[in-house]
C-alpha positions in Angstrom: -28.3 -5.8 24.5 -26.8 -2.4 24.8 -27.9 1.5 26.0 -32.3 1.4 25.3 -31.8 5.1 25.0 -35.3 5.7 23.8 -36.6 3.4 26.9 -34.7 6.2 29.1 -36.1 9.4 26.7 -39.7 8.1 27.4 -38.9 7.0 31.4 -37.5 10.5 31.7 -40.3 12.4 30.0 -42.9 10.5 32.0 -41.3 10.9 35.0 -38.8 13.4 35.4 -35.9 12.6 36.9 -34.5 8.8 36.3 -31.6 6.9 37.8 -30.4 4.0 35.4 -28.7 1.3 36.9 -26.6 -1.0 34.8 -24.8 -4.2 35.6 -21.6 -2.8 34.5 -18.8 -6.4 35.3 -19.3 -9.5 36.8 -17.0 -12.1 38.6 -18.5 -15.6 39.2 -22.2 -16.0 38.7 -25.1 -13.9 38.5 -28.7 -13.4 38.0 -28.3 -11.3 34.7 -25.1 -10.2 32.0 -23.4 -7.4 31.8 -25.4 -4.4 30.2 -28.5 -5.6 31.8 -30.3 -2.1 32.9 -33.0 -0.9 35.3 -34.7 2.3 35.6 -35.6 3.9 38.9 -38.0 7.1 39.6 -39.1 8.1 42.5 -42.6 6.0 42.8 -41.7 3.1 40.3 -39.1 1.3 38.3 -38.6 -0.7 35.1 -36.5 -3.1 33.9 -34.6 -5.8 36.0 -30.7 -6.3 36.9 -31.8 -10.2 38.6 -34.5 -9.4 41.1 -33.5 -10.3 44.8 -31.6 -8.4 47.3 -28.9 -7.1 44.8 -32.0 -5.5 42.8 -34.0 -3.9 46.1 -30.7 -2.6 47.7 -30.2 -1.1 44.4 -33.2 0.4 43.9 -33.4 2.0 47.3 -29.7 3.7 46.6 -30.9 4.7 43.0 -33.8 7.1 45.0 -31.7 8.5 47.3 -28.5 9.0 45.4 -27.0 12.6 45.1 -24.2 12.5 42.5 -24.4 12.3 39.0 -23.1 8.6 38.8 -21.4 6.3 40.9 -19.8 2.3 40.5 -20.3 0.2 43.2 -19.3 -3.3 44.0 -21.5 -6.2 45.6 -20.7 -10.1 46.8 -23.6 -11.9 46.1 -23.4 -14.2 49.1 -25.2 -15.5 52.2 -25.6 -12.0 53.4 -27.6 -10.6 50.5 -29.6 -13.6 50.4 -28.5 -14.9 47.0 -26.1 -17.7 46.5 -25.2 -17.2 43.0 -21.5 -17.4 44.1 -20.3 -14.4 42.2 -19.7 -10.5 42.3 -21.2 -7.8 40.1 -20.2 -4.1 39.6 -23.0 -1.8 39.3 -22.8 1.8 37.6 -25.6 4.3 38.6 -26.4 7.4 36.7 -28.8 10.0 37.5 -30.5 11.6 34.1 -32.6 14.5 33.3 -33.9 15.5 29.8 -30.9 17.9 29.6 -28.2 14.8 30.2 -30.7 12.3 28.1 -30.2 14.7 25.1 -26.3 15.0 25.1 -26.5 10.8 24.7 -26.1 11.2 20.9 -23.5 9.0 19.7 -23.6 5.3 18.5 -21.9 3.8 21.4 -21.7 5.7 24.8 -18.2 5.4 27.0 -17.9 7.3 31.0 -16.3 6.9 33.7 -17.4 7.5 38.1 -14.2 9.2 38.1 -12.7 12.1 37.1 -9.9 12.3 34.3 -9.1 11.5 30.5 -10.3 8.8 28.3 -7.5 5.5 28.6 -5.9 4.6 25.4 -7.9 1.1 25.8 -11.5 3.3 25.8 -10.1 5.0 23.1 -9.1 2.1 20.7 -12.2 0.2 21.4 -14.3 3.0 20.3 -12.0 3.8 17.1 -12.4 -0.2 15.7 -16.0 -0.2 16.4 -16.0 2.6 14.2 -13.8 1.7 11.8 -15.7 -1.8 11.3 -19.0 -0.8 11.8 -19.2 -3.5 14.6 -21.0 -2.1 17.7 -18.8 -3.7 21.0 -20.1 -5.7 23.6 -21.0 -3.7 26.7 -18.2 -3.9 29.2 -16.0 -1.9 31.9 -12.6 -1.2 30.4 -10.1 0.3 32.8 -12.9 2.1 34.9 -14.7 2.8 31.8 -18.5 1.8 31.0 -18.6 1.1 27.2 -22.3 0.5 26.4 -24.0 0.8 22.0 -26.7 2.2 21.7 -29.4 -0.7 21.1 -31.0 -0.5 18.5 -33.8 -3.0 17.7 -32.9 -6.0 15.3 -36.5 -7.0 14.9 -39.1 -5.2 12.5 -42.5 -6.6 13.9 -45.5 -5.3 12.4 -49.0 -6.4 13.6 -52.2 -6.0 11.4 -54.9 -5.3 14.2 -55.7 -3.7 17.4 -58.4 -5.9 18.7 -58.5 -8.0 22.2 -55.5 -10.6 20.6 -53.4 -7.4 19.2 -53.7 -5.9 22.1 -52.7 -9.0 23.9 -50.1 -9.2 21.6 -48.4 -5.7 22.0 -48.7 -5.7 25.7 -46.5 -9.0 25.4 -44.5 -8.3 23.1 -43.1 -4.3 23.6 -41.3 -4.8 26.4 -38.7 -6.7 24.6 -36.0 -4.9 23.3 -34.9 -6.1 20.1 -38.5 -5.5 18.6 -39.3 -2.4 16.6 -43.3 -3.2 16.8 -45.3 -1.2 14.1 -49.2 -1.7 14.5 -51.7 -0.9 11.7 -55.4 -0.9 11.9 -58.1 0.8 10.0 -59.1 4.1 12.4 -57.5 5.5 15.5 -60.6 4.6 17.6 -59.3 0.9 17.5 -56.2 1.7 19.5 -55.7 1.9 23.1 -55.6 5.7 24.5 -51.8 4.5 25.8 -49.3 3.0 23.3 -46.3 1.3 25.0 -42.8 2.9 24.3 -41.3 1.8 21.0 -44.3 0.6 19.5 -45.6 2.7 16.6 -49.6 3.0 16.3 -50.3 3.4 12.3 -54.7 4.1 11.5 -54.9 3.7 7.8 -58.3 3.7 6.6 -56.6 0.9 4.0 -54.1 -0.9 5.6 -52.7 -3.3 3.1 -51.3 -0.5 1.1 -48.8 0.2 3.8 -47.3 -2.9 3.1 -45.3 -2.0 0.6 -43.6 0.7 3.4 -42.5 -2.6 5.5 -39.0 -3.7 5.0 -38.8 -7.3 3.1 -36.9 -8.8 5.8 -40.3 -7.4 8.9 -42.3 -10.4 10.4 -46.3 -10.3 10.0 -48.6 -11.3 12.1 -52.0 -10.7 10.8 -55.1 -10.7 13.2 -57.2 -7.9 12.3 -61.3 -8.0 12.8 -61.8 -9.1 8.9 -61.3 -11.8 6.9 -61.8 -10.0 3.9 -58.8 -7.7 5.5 -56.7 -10.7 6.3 -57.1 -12.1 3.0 -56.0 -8.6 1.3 -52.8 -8.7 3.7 -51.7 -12.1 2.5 -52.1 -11.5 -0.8 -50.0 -7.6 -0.6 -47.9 -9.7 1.3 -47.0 -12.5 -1.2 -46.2 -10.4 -3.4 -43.8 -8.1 -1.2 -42.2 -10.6 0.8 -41.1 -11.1 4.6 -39.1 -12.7 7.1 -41.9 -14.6 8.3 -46.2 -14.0 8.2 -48.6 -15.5 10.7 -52.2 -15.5 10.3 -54.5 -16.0 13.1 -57.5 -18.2 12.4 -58.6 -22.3 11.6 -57.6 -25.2 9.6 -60.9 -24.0 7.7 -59.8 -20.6 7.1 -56.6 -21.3 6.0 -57.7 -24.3 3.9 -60.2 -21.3 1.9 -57.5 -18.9 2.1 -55.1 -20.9 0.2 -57.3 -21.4 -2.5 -58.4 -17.7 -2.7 -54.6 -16.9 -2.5 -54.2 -19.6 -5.4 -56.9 -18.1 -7.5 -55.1 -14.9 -7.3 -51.8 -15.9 -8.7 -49.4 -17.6 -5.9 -47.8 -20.7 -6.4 -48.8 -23.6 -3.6 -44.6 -22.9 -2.5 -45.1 -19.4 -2.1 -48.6 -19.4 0.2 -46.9 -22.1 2.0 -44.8 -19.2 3.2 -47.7 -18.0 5.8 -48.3 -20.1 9.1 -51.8 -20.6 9.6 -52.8 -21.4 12.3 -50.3 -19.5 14.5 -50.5 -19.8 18.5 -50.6 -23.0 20.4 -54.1 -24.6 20.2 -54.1 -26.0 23.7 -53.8 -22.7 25.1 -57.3 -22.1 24.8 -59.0 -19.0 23.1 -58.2 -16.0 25.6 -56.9 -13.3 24.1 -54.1 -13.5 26.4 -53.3 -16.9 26.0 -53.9 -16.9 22.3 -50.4 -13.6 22.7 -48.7 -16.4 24.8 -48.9 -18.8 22.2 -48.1 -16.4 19.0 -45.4 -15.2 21.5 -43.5 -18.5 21.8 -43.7 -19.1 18.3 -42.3 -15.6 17.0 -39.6 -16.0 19.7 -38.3 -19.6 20.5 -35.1 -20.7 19.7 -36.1 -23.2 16.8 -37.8 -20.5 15.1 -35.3 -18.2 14.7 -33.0 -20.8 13.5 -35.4 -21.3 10.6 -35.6 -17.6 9.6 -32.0 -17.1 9.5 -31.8 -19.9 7.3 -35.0 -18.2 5.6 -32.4 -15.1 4.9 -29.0 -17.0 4.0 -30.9 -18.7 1.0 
């Protein structure tokens, strides 16, 4: 995880004025790592640093404070309420769009107090640099070192109907995804698209497949099986990390033979996952997200498309 700059551009342009609070150290135990990150406006919030006391203490202080950033320090015992054991430092910084557009480097380094970038900042920041490694986010010698995140994850999604829907409201809040959503007009979207998800109408939508990078994930839902049948085929013959296809044992079983008939080898269709979703989930829209969810994002399966990628 590092700085979700674009989650702060869009909280600031929404809302004005936003306080972003970051878990900055921690001694002991505690409800989240460092670099975890909330946002705070004047009516709302976003984001989470553990929930609990520590969180709603935080959140009141982020309204109300008056300098420009501030790094507090907080026992999380028997008086807060939470028995993690530990201690975490918290940095809070106030941002308007002015101080949002002055955050343009890779990795962002300040200090509460006054006085010159330590040696320690300094050399950090040089071999993350000079090895194109972003660091981890930390507090080095009263310094905050966060990257700037920036999405691992290309996630495109063929479909804006009641499961894609589903689907993005899942699945954008998540950081390391860079969702891109396709469907045939504009009218098939939602009048609000969720930060770092880009809406694409395309009045033919598998020829944007080519555009996707060979290593995106597919999941391919859209309101035609002619459609979905067209994907899977522009897709074969692109390639992808992985490529889920919403349907039946019956679909797939006639989609493999179409797919056949146009050229793939039985190895090569075997690449899609059909049916995606957990079955026993039932057919809500919602639960059918859930279920595609879990599979995109468990442990096992991203085991399997790293191995995917090292072959």
């Amino acid at each position: 995880m590092g700085f979700d700059l674009e989650a702060l551009r869009e909280a600031v342009k929404t809302h004005g004025t936003v306080t972003r609070v970051v878990i900055a150290a921690i001694k002991g135990s505690s409800p989240r790592e460092v670099g975890a990150a909330m946002l705070v406006w004047e009516d709302g919030q976003s984001g989470t640093i553990g929930g609990g006391t520590l969180e709603f203490q935080a959140t009141k202080a982020a309204r109300l404070q008056t300098s420009q950033i501030k790094l507090t320090h907080h026992v999380l015992g028997p008086e807060m309420g939470q028995c993690c054991g530990g201690a975490v430092s918290l940095l809070s910084e106030v941002y308007d769009r002015e101080a949002v557009d002055a955050l343009d480097k890779a990795v962002i380094a300040r200090s509460a107090k006054d006085g010159d970038m330590p040696l320690s900042v300094k050399r950090l920041l040089a071999s993350a640099r000079s090895q194109g490694i972003a660091p981890e986010p930390q507090l080095v010698d009263g310094w905050m070192v966060e990257p700037v995140h920036q999405p691992t994850r290309n996630l495109w999604i063929w479909g804006a109907g009641h499961v894609g829907r589903a689907l993005v409201d899942v699945l954008s809040p998540l950081p390391d995804l860079a969702i891109t959503w396709v469907d045939t007009t504009q009218d098939r979207f939602p009048d609000s698209i969720p930060p770092g998800v880009t809406a694409i109408p395309a009045a033919k939508p598998a020829a944007l497949v080519h555009h996707a990078p060979r290593s995106a994930e597919h999941l391919v839902l859209t309101y035609s099986h002619n459609l979905d049948l067209e994907l899977c085929n522009r897709l074969l013959s692109h390639d992808f990390r992985f490529a889920g296809l919403i349907g039946s044992a019956t679909k797939w079983a006639r989609f493999r033979s179409r797919l056949a008939a146009l050229g793939h080898s039985p190895e090569r269709i075997s690449r899609i996952t059909c049916p995606i979703g957990d079955p026993s989930l039932g057919k809500h829209p919602q639960m059918i997200a859930v279920g595609v969810a879990a599979q995109v994002l468990r442990p096992a399966r991203q085991n399997e498309l790293k191995k995917d990628l090292s072959a």
